[in-house]
C-alpha positions as CSV (number, residue, x, y, z in Angstrom):
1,X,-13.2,-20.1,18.7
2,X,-16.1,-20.1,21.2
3,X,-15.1,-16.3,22.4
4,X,-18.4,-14.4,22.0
5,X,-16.1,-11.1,21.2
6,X,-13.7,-13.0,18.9
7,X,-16.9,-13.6,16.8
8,X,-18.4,-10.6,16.9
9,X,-14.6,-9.1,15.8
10,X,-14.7,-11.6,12.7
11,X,-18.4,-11.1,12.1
12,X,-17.6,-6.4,11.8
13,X,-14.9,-7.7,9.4
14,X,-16.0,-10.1,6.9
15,X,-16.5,-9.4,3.0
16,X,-17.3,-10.9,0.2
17,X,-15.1,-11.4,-3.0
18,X,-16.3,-10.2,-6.7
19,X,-16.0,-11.2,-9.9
20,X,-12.2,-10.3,-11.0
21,X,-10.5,-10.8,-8.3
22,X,-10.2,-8.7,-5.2
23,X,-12.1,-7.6,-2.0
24,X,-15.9,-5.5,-2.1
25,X,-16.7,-4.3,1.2
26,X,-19.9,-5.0,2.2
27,X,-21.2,-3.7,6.0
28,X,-17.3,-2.7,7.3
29,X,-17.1,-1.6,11.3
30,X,-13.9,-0.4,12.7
31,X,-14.0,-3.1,16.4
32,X,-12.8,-2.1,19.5
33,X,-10.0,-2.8,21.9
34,X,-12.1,-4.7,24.0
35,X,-13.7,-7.1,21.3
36,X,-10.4,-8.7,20.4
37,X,-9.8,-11.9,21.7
38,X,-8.4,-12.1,25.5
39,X,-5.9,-13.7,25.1
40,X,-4.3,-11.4,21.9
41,X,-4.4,-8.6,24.5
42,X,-2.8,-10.6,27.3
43,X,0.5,-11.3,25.0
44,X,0.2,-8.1,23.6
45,X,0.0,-6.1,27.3
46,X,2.7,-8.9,28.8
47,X,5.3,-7.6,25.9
48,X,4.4,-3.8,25.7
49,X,2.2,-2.9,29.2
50,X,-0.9,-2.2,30.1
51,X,-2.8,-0.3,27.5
52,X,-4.1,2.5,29.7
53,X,-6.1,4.1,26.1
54,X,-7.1,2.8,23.0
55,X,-8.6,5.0,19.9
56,X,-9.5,3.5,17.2
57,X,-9.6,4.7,13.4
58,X,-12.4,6.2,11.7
59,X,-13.1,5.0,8.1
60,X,-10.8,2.7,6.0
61,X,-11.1,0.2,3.9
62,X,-10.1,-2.8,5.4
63,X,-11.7,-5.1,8.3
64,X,-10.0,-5.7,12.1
65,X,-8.8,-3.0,14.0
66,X,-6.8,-0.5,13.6
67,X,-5.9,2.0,16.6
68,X,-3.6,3.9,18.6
69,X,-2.4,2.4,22.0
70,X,-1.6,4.3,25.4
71,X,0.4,2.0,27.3
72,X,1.1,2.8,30.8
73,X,4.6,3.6,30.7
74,X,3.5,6.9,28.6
75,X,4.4,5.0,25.1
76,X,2.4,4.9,22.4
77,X,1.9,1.9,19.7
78,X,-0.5,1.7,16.4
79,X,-1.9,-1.4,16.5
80,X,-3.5,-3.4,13.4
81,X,-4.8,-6.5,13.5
82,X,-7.8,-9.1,11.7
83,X,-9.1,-12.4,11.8
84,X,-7.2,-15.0,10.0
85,X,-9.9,-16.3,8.5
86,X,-10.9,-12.6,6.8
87,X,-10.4,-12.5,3.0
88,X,-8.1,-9.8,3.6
89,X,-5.9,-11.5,6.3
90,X,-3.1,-12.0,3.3
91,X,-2.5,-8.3,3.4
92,X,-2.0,-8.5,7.5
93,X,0.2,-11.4,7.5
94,X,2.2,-9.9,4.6
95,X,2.5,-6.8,6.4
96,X,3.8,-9.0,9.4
97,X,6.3,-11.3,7.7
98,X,7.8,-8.0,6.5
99,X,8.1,-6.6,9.9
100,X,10.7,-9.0,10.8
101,X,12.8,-9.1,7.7
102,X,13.0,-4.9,7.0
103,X,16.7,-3.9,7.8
104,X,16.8,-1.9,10.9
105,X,18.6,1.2,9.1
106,X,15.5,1.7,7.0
107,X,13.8,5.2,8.2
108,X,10.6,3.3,9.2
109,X,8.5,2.6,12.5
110,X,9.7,-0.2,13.9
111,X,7.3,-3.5,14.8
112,X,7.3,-3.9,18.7
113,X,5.1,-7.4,18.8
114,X,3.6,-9.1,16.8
115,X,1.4,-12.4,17.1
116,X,-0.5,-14.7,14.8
117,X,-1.9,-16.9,17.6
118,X,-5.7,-16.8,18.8
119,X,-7.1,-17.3,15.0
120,X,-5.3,-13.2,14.4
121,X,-2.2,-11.9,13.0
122,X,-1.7,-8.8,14.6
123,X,1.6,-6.0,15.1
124,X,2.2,-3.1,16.8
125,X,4.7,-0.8,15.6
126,X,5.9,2.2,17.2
127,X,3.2,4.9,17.0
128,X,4.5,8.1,14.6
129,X,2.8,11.2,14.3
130,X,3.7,13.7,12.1
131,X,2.3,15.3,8.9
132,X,2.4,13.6,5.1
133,X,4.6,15.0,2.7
134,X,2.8,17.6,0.6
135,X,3.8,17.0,-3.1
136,X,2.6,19.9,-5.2
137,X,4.3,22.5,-7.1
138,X,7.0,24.3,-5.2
139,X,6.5,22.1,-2.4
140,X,10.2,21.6,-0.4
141,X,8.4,18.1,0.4
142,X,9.1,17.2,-3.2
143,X,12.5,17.1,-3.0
144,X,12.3,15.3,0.6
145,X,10.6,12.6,-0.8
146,X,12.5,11.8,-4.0
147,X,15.4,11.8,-1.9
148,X,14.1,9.1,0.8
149,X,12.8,7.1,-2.8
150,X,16.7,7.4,-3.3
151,X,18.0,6.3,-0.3
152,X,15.4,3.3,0.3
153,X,16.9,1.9,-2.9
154,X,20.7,2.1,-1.5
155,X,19.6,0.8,1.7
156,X,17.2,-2.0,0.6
157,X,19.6,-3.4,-2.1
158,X,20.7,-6.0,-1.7
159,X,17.2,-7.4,-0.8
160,X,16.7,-9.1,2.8
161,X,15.7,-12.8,2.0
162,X,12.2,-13.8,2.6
163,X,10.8,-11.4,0.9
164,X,8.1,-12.0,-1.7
165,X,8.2,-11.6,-4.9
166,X,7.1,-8.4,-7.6
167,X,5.6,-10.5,-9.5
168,X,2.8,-11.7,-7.1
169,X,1.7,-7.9,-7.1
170,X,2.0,-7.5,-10.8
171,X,0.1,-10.9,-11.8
172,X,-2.9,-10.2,-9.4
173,X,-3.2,-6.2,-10.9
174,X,-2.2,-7.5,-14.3
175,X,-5.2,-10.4,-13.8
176,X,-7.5,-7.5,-12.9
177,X,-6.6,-5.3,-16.0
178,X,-7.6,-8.6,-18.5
179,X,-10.9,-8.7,-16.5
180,X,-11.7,-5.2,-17.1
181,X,-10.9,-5.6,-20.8
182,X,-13.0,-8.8,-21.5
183,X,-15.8,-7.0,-19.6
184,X,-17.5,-4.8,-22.0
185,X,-19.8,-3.8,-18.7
186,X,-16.9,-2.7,-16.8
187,X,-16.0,0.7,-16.1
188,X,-12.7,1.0,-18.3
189,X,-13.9,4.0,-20.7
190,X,-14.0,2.3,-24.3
191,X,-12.1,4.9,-25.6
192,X,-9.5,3.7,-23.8
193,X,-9.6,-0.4,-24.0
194,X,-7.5,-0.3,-27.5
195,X,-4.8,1.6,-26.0
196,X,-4.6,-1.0,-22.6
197,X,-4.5,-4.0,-24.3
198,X,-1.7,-2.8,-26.5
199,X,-0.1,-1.6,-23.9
200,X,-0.1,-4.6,-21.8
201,X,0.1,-7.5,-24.6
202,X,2.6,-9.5,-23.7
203,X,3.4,-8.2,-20.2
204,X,5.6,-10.8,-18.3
205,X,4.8,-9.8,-14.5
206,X,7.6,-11.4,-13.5
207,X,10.5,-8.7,-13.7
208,X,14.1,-8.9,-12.2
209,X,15.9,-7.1,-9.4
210,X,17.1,-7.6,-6.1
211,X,15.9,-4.4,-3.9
212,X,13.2,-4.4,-1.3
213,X,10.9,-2.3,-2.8
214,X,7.3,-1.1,-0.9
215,X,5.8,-0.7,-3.6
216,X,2.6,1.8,-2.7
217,X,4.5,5.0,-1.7
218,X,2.1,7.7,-1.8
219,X,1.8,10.7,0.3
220,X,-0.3,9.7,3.2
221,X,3.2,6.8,3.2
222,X,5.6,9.2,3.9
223,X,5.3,10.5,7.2
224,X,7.6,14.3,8.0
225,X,8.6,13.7,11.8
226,X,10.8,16.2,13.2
227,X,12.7,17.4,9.7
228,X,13.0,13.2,9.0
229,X,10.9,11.3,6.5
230,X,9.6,8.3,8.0
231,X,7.9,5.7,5.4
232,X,5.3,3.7,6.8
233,X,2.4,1.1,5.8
234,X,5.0,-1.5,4.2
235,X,2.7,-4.0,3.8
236,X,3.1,-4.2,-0.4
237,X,7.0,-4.6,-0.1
238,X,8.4,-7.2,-2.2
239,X,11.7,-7.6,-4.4
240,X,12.0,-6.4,-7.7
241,X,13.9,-3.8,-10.2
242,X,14.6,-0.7,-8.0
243,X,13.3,1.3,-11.0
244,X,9.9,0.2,-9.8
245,X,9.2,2.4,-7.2
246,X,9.7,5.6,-8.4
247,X,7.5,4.7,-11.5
248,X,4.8,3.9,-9.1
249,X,5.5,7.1,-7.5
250,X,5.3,9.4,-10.3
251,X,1.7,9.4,-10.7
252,X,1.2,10.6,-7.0
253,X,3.1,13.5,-8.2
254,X,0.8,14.4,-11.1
255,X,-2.1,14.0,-8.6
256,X,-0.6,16.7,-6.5
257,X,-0.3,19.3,-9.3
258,X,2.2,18.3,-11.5
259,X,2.2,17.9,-15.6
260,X,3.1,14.5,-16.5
261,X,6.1,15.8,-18.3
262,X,7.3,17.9,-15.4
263,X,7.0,14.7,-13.1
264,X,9.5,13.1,-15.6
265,X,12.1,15.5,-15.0
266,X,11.7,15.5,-12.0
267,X,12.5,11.7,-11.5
268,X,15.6,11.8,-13.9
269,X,17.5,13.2,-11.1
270,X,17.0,9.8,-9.6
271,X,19.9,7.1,-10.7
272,X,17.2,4.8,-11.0
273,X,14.9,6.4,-12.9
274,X,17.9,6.5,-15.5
275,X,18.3,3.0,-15.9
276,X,14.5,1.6,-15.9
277,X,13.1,0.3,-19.7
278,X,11.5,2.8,-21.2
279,X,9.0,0.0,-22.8
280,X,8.1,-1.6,-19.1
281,X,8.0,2.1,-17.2
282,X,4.9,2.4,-20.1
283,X,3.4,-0.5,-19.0
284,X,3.8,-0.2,-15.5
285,X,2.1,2.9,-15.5
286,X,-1.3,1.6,-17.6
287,X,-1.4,-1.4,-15.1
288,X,-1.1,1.5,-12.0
289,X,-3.5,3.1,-14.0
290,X,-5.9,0.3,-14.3
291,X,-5.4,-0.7,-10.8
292,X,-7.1,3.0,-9.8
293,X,-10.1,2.2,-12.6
294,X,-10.9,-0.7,-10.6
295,X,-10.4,0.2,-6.8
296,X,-13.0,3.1,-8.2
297,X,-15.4,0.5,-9.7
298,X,-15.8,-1.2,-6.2
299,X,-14.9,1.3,-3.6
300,X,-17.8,2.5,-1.6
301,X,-19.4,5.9,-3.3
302,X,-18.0,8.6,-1.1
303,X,-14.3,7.1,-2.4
304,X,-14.8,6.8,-5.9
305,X,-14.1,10.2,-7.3
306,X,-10.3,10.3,-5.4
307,X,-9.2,7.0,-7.4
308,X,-11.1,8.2,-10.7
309,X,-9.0,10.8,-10.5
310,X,-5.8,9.0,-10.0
311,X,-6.7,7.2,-13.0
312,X,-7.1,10.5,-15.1
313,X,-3.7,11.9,-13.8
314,X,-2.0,8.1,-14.5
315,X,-3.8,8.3,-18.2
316,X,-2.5,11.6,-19.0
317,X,1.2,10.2,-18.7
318,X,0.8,7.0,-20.3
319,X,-0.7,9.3,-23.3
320,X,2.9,11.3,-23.3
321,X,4.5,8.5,-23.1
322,X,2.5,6.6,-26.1
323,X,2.9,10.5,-27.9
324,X,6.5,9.6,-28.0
């Protein structure tokens, strides 16, 4: 493209890969509205109106824009969007191919346009407000959430077609894990290598099931909008063993203030919960684990200490578990 702001949008969003797999940020600026391409905003104005406002997000950690949309009819949209020829442009178009495959009875914002034309991918789904869900101890939220972990898996089962698969998730974080333990530089505490390679020898990535899972529920995911809980960012969801997701979820809850045994409990209330393998519910946790290890070994400093400490709080229950 010969856009002088198409380039410069491309040019605030590009990174650089390292060793392992993955993305490092290196110089990452939120761009504005008015640097995207002309013609993304024409489509995007000619399907939704006249965006009368646009404020963008502070932070993140991913390139492309990001940013809440006043449209002249007095609706609001949250608009993400990035270069197709970003390294991270695979997490924007997955994020838009399941936009028009999640079932419409899902309690999720809905995608309102969407375009991959103009060398973007971009969506806009409705904009939702709200407050997360606060998980700790005696929390009401607690219960909220296990129930919408409940109900996503009667909804999303069977899967829609289309969807990708678990095992492209669980390869790329299982590929990371090796790299961490063949790296005797890395940040993985040596303590602990023994116990992850056992844990994950023989790991087959490539587990069964047929619900939509999305696969990176956490607290800032699921949105408390008027007494509903709204699950947002769905750009993880693939098909797999509906077991899955509250696994993944359980750590968030030992984050939040829970012991690793009381997290247990409280998923066994959950049907799921009852019928994953114990064996692959221990390794899914030490690859969740590992996957916090190294998001902290190439986030940007101020970011660090939150995933170290998801990685404590996901150790502590792989050590009950491994305890027996």
């Amino acid at each position: 493209m010969g856009d002088p702001a198409a380039h410069r949008a491309r040019r605030t969003g590009r990174r650089r890969r390292h060793q392992g797999g993955g993305l490092r940020q290196v110089a990452l600026m939120r761009i504005q509205w008015p640097d995207l391409p002309p013609g993304l905003r024409d489509d995007l104005e000619n399907r939704l109106g006249a965006v009368i406002k646009a404020e963008p997000r502070t932070g993140g950690a991913l390139p492309g824009i990001a940013a809440r949309l006043w449209h002249a009819d007095g609706r609001t949209t949250w608009l993400k969007a990035c270069p197709r020829d970003d390294d991270a442009a695979w997490l924007y178009e997955r994020e838009h191919r399941v936009g028009l495959i999640l079932p419409g009875d899902v309690p999720a914002p809905r995608m309102r346009w969407s375009s991959v034309a103009h060398g973007w991918v971009a969506m806009a789904h409705v904009f939702v407000a709200g407050a997360p869900v606060d998980l700790s101890p005696g929390s009401g939220d607690v219960a909220m959430a296990l129930a919408t972990i409940a109900r996503l898996g009667d909804l999303l089962t069977p899967c829609p077609p289309g969807a990708p698969r678990i095992s492209d998730h669980l390869s790329n974080l299982l590929a990371k894990a090796h790299a961490m333990l063949d790296d005797s530089d890395s940040a993985l505490p040596r303590a602990n290598r023994a116990m992850y390679a056992e844990v994950l020898d023989g790991f087959d990535p490539a587990l069964v099931g047929d619900t939509f899972l999305h696969f990176g529920l956490h607290p800032g995911a699921l949105r408390l909008v008027a007494g509903n809980t709204l699950v947002l960012d769905w750009g993880l969801a693939c098909q797999g063993p509906a077991w899955v997701e509250p696994v993944l979820f359980g750590p968030w809850l030992i984050v939040a203030g829970h012991s690793p045994r009381r997290t247990e409990s409280l998923l066994a209330d959950l049907a799921v919960w009852q019928a994953a393998p114990p064996d692959l519910v221990t390794r899914l946790i030490a690859l969740w684990t590992m996957g916090r290890l190294h998001k902290a070994a190439h986030a940007p400093a101020s970011a660090r200490a939150g995933w170290e400490h998801a990685a404590s709080r996901g150790r502590a229950w792989l050590k009950l578990r491994l305890a027996g």
